[in-house]
Backbone as JSON Lines, residues from 0, in Angstrom:
{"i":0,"aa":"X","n":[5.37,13.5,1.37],"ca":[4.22,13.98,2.1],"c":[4.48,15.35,2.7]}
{"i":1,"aa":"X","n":[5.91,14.94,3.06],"ca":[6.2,16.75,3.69],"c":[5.57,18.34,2.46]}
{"i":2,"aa":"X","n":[5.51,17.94,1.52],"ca":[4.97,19.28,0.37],"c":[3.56,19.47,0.96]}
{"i":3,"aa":"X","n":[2.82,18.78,1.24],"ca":[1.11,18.77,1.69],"c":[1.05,19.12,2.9]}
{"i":4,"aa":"X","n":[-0.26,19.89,2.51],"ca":[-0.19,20.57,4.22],"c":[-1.14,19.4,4.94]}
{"i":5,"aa":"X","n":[-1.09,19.65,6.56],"ca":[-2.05,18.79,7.19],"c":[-3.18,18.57,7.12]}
{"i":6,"aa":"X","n":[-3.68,18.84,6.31],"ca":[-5.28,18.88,6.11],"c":[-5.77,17.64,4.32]}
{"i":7,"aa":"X","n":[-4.2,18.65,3.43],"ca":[-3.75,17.3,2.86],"c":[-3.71,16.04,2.9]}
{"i":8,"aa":"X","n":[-2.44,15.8,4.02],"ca":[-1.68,14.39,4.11],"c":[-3.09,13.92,5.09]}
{"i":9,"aa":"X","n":[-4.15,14.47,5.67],"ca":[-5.39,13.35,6.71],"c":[-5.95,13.13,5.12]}
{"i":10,"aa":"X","n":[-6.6,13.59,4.38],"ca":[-7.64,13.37,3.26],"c":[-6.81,12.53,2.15]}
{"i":11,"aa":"X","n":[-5.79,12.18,1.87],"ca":[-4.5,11.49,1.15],"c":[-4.81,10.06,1.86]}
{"i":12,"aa":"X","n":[-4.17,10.7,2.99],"ca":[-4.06,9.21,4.36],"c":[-5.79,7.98,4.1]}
{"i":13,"aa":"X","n":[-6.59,9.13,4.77],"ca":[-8.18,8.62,4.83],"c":[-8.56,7.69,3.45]}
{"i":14,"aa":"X","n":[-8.49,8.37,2.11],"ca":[-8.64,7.96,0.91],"c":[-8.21,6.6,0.85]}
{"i":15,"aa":"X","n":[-6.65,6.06,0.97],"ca":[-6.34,5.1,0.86],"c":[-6.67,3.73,1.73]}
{"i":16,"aa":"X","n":[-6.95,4.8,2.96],"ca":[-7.27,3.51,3.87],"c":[-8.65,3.08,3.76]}
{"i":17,"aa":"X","n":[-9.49,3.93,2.87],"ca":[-11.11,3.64,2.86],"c":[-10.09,2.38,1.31]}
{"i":18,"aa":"X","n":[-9.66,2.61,0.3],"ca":[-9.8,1.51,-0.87],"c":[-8.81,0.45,-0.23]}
{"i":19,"aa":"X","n":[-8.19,0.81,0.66],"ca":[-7.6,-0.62,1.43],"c":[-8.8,-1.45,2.09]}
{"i":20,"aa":"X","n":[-9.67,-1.14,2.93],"ca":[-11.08,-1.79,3.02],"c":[-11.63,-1.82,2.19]}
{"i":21,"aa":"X","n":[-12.02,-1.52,1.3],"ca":[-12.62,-2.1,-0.06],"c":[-11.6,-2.6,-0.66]}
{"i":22,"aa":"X","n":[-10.66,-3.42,-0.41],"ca":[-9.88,-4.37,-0.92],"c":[-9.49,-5.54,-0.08]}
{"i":23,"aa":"X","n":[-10.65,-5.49,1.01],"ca":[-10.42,-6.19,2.0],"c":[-9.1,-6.52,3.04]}
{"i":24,"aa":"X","n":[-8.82,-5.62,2.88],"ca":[-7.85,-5.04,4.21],"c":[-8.41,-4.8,5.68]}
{"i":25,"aa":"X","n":[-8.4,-5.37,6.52],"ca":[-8.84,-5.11,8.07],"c":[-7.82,-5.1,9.04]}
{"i":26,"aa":"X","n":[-6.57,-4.51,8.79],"ca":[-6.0,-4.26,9.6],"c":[-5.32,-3.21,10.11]}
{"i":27,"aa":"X","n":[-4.84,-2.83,10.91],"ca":[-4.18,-1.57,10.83],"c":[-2.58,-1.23,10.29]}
{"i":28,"aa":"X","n":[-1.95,-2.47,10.22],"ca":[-0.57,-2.54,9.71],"c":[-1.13,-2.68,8.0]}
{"i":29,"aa":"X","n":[-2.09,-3.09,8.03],"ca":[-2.28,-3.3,6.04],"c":[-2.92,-2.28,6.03]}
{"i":30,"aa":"X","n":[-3.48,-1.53,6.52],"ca":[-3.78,0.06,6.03],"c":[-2.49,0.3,5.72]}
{"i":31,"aa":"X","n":[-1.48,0.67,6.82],"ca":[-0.77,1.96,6.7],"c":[0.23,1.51,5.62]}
{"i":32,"aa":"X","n":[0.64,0.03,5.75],"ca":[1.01,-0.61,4.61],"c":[0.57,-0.26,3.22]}
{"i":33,"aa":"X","n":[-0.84,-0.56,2.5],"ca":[-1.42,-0.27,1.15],"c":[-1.44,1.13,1.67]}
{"i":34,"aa":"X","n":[-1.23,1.8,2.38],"ca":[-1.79,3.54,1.93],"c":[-0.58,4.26,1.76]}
{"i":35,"aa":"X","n":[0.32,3.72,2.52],"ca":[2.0,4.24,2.26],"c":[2.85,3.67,1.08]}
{"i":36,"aa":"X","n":[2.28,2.64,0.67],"ca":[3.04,2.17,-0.76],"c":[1.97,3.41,-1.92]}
{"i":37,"aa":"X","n":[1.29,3.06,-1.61],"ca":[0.64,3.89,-2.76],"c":[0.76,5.59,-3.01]}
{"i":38,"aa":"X","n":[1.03,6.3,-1.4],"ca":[0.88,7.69,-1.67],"c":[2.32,7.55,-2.0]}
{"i":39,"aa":"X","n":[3.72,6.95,-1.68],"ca":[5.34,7.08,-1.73],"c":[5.31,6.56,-3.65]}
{"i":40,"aa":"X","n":[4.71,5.26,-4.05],"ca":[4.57,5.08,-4.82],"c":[4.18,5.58,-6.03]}
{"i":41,"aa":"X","n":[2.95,6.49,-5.95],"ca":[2.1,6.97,-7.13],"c":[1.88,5.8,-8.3]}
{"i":42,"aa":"X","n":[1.68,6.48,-9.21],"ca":[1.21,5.36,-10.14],"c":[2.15,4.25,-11.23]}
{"i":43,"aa":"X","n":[3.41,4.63,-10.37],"ca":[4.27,3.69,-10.97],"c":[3.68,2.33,-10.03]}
{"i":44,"aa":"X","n":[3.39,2.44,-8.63],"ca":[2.73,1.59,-8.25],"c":[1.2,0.78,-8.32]}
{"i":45,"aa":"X","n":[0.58,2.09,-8.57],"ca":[-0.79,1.28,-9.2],"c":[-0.5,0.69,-10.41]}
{"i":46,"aa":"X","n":[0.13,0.76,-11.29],"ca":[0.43,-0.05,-12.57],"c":[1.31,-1.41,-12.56]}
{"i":47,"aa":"X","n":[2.18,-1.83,-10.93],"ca":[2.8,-2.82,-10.87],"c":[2.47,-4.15,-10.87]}
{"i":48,"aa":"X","n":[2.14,-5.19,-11.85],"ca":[1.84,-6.3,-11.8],"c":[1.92,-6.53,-10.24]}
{"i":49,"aa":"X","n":[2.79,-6.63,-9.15],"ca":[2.87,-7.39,-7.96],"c":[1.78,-6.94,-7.14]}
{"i":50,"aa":"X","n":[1.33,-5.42,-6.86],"ca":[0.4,-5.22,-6.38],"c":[-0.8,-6.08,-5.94]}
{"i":51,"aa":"X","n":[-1.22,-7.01,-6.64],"ca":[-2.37,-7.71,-6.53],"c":[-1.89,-8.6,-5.54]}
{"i":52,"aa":"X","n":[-0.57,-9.31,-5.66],"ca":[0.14,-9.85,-4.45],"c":[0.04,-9.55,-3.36]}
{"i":53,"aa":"X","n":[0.77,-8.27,-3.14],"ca":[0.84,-7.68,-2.11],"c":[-0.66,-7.6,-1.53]}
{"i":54,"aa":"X","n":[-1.42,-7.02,-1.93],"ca":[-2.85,-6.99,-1.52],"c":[-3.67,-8.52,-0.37]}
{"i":55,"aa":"X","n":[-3.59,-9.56,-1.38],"ca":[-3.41,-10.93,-1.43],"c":[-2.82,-11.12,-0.06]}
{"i":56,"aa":"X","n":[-1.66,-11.06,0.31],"ca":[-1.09,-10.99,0.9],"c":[-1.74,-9.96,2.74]}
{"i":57,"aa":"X","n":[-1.48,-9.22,2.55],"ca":[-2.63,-8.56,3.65],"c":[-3.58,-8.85,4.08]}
{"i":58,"aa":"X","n":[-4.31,-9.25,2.94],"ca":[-5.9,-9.67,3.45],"c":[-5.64,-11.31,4.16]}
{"i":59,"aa":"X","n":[-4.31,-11.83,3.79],"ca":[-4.21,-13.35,4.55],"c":[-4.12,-12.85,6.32]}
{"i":60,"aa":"X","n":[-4.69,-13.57,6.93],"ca":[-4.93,-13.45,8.49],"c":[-3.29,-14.29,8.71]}
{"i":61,"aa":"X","n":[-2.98,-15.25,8.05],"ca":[-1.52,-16.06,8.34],"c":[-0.46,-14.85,7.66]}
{"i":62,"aa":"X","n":[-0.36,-13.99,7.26],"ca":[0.66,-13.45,6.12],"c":[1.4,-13.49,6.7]}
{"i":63,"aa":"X","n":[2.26,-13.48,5.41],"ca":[4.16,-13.46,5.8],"c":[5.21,-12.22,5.61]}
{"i":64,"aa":"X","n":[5.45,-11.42,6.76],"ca":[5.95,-10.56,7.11],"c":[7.21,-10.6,6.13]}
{"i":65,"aa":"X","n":[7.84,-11.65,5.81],"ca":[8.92,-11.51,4.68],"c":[8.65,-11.61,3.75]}
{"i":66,"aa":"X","n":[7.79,-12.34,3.43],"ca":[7.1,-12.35,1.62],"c":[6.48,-11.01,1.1]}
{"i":67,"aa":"X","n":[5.91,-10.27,2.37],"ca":[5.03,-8.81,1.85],"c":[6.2,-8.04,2.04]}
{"i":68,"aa":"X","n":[7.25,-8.27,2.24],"ca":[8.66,-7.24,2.79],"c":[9.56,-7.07,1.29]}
{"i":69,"aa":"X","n":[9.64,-8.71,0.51],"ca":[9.98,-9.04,-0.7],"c":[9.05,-8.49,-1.98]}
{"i":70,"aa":"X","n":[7.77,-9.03,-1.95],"ca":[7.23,-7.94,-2.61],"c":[7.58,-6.29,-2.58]}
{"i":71,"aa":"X","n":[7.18,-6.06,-1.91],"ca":[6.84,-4.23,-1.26],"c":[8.19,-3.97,-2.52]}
{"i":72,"aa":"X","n":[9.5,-4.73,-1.73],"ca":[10.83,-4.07,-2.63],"c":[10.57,-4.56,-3.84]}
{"i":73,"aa":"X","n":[10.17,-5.57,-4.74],"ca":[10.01,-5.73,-5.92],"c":[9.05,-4.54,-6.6]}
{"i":74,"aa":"X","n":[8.21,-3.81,-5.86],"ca":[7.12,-3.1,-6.38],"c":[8.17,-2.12,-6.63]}
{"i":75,"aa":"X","n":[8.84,-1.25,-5.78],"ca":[9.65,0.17,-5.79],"c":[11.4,-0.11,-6.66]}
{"i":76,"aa":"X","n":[11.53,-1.44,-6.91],"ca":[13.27,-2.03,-7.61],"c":[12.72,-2.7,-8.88]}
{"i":77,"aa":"X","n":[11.45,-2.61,-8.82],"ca":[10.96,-2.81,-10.72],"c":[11.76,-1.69,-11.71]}
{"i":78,"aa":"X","n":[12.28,-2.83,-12.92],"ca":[13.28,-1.35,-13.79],"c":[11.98,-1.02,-14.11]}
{"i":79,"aa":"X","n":[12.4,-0.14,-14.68],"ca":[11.44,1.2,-15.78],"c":[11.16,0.63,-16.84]}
């Protein structure tokens, strides 16, 4: 994020957190969550089978802080 200037990283930031609510995300830890896997990620992450998990996962009001912790690293320790 540091390459983007500030005007960048708000319209980057904003973007993700609007398709995190349209993915039914209402929180503020699953924003910054889905918007920080995805901008660190790029599209090796939009293409990760687990994603839908992870998502899944957020939108649960019970979620499990270690199961979305286990994912997250399966999304970024997927081989190539």
């Amino acid at each position: 994020m540091a390459e983007f200037s500030m005007s960048e990283q708000y319209h980057m930031v904003k973007k993700w957190m609007g398709k995190a609510q349209l993915a039914g995300i209402e929180s503020i830890l699953g924003y910054a969550i889905f918007a920080g896997m995805f901008i660190k990620g790029g599209s090796k992450t939009a293409n990760s089978p687990v994603v839908a998990e992870v998502i899944k996962e957020l939108r649960s009001e019970n979620g499990d802080i270690s199961k979305l912790n286990d994912l997250i690293d399966s999304v970024f320790l997927e081989e190539k």
